[in-house]
C-alpha positions in Angstrom: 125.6 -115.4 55.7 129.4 -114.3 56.6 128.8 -111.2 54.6 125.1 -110.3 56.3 126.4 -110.5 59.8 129.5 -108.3 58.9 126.9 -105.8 57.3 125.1 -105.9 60.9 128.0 -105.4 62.5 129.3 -102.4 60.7 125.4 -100.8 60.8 125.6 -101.4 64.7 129.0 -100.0 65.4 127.9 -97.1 62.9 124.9 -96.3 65.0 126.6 -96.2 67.8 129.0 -93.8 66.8 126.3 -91.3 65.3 124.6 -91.6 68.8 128.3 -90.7 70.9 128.4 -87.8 68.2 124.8 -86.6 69.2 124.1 -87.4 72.7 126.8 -84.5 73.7 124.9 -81.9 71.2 121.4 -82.6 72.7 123.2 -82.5 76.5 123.9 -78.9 74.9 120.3 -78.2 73.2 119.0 -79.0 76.8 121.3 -76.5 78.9 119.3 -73.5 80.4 119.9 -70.7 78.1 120.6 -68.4 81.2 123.4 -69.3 83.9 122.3 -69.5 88.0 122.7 -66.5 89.8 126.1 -66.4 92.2 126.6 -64.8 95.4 127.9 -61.4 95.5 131.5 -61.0 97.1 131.5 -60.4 100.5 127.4 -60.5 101.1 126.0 -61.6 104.5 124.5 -65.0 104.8 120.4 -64.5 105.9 119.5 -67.4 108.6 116.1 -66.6 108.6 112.5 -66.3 106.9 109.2 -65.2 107.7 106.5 -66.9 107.7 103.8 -64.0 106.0 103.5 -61.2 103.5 103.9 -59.2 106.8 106.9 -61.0 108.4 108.9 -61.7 105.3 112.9 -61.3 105.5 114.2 -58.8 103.5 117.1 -60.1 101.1 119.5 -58.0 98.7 120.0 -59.6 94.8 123.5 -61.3 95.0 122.7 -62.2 98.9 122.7 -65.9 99.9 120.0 -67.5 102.4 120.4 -70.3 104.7 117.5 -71.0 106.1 116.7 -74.2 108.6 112.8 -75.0 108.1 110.3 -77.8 108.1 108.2 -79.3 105.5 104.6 -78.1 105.9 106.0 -74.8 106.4 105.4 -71.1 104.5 108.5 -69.6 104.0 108.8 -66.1 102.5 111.2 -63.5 102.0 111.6 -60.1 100.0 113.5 -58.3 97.4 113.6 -55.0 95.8 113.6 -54.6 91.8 113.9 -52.0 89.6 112.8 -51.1 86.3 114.9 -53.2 83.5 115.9 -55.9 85.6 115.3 -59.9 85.4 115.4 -61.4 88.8 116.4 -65.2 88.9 115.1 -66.9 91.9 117.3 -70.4 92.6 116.4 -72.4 95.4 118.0 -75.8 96.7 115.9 -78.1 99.3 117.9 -80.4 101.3 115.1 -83.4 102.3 115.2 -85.7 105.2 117.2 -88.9 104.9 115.3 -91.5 102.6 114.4 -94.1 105.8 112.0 -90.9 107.3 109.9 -90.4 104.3 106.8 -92.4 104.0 106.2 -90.6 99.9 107.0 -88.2 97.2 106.5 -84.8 97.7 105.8 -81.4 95.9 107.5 -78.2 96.2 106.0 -75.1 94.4 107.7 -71.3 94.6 105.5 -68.0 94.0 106.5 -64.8 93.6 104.4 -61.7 94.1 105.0 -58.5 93.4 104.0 -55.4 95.7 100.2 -55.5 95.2 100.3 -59.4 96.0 99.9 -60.3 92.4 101.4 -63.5 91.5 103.8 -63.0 88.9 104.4 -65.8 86.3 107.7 -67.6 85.9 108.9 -67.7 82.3 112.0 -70.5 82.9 112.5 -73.2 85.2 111.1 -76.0 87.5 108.4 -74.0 89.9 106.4 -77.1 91.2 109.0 -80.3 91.2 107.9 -83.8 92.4 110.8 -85.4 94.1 110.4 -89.1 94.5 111.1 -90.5 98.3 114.4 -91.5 97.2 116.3 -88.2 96.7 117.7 -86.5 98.8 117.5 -82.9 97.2 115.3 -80.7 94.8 116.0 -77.4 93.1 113.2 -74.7 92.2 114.2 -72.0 89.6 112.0 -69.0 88.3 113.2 -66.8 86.2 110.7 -63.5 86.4 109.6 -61.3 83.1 111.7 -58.2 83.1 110.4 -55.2 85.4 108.9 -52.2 83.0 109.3 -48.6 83.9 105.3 -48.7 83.7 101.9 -50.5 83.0 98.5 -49.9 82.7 96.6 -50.8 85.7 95.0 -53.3 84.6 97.6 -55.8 83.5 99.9 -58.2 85.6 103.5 -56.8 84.1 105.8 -56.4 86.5 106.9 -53.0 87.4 109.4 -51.4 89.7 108.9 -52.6 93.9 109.0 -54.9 96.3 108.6 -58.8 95.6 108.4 -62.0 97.5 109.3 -65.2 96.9 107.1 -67.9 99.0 108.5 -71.6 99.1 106.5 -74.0 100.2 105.3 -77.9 100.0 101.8 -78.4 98.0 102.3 -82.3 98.2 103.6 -84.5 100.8 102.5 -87.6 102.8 100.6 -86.5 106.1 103.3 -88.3 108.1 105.8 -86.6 106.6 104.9 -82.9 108.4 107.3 -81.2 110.3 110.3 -83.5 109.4 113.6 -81.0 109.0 114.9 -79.3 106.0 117.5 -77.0 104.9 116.9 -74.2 102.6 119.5 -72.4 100.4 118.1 -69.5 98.4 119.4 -66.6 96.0 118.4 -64.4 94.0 120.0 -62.8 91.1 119.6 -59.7 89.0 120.7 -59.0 85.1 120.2 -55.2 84.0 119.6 -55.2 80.4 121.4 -51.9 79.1 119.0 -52.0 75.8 115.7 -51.3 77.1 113.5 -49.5 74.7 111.7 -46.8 76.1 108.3 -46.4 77.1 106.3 -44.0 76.9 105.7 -43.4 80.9 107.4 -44.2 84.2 105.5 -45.0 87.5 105.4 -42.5 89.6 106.0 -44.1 93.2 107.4 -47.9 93.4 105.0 -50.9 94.6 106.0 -50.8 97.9 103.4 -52.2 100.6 103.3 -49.9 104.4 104.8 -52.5 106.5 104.0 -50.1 109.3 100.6 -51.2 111.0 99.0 -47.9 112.5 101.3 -45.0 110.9 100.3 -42.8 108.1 102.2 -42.7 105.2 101.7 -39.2 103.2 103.1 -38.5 99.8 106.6 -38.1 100.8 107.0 -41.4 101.8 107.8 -41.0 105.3 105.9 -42.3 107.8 104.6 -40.5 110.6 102.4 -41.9 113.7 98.8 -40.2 114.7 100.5 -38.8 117.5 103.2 -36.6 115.5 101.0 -35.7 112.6 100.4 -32.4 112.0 97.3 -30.3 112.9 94.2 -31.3 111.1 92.6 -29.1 108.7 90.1 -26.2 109.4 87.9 -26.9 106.5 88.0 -30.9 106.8 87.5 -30.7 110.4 84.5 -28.8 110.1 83.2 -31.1 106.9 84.1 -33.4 109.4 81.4 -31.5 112.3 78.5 -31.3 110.0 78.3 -35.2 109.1 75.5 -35.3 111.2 73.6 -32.7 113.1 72.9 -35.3 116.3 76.5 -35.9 116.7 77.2 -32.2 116.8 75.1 -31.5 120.2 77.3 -33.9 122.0 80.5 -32.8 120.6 83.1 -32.8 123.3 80.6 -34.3 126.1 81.7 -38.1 126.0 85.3 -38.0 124.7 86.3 -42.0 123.3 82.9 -42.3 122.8 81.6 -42.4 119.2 78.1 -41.3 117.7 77.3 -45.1 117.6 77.3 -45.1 121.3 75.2 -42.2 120.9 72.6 -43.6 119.0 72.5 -47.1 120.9 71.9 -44.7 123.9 69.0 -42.9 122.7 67.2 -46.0 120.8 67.5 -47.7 124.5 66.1 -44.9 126.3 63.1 -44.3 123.1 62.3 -48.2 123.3 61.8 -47.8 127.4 59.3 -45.2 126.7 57.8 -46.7 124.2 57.0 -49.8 125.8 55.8 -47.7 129.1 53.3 -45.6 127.3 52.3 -48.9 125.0 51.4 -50.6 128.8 49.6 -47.6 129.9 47.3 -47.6 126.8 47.0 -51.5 126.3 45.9 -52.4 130.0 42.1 -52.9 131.1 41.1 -50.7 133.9 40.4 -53.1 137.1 36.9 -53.4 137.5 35.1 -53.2 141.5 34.7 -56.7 142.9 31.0 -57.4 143.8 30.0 -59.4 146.7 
């Protein structure tokens, strides 16, 4: 019996020493393969997000965001990329105190590129559930690398404007509108050894964020006002559309040919229905006493 307990012992303390050995190698294994993005010297802090595709804050890679929100909300912001980059998105929640939470929540980020397509995140937590005990949570999403081109019917990402949208899919009701503080960044990594393709896109995915101007090839845009003269041969194609709206050309400026046509059905239908009476009525006949 001595002997069997000190062969115990010896397989216990063994054990335990294989598992001090290994426990540091698999705190290695599970490491993320690629380090978090860091500010870039000297960049300006962003205090604010919008709250649309429209009204999203415009951020620089390397620039730092802190952002004072509330759960419930959409928060969104924007970024520029360019073809051979990976663009790491790192984002740090700071949650009401644990006594003001009634739950767990759910926090999701998205990322869309300049058509609106959501792009897919090939590393890191995009929809954590934090329990109503912690305090923070941390979002990652590390994007596929942009490509110089793609045919038009895939998803790949390709040179343009993208958006990163944070917001809370999850939550108990009572929980709305309760404060938070948002700390994003968002990195970039050229890769020098990009194999080349056999195109490059010919203007970047950049959305008009210019309601009501034109934007022509160049890329400038210009308003209707300063536009230049129309063409001669459009602006007749434009004259012979229709052959009623060319009698009243330049007669009832602002007005369009619908107003035309309502017009003219209104005054047909009065005739109509006066000549319709005329024919439909009995003739009175003499009253004979």
């Amino acid at each position: 019996m001595p002997r069997t307990e000190t062969t115990s012992r010896i397989g216990a303390t063994a054990l335990a020493v294989a598992a001090g050995i290994l426990l540091p190698a698999g705190a290695a294994v599970a490491a993320p393969a690629s380090p978090l993005p860091t500010p870039s010297p000297g960049a300006v802090t962003v205090t604010k997000a919008g709250t649309s595709f429209l009204t999203a804050t415009g951020i620089g890679a390397g620039q730092p965001v802190n952002v004072a929100g509330s759960t419930g909300d959409y928060l969104y912001w924007s970024f520029s990329a360019s073809s051979g980059q990976t663009n790491d998105i790192a984002i740090n929640v700071t949650l009401p105190p644990s006594a003001d939470r009634h739950g767990p929540s759910t926090w999701a980020v998205d990322v869309f590129d300049g058509l609106r397509r959501r792009q897919a995140c090939t590393a890191g937590a995009q929809a954590p559930t934090v329990p109503a005990t912690e305090t923070t949570v941390a979002l990652n999403c590390t994007l596929r690398q942009v490509r110089a081109w793609a045919e038009p019917w895939s998803g790949d990402p390709l040179p343009g404007t993208y958006y990163v949208r944070l917001s809370t899919t999850d939550l108990p009701e009572q929980d709305l509108g309760l404060p938070i503080q948002v700390a994003l960044l968002v990195g970039a990594s050229d890769d020098d050894n990009i194999t080349p393709e056999d195109g490059d896109l010919k203007t970047p995915l950049v959305p008009a964020v210019q309601p009501g101007a034109i934007v022509p090839a160049g890329g400038t845009a210009v308003t209707p006002s300063t536009s230049a003269s129309p063409d001669p041969a459009a602006q007749a194609a434009n004259e012979d559309e229709g052959f009623f709206f060319g009698w009243f050309d330049g007669w009832f400026d602002g007005f369009s040919s619908r107003w035309i046509w309502t017009a003219a059905g209104g005054v047909l239908a009065a005739v109509a229905g006066v000549v319709g009476f005329a024919l439909t009525r009995r003739p009175r006949r003499p009253v004979v006493r």
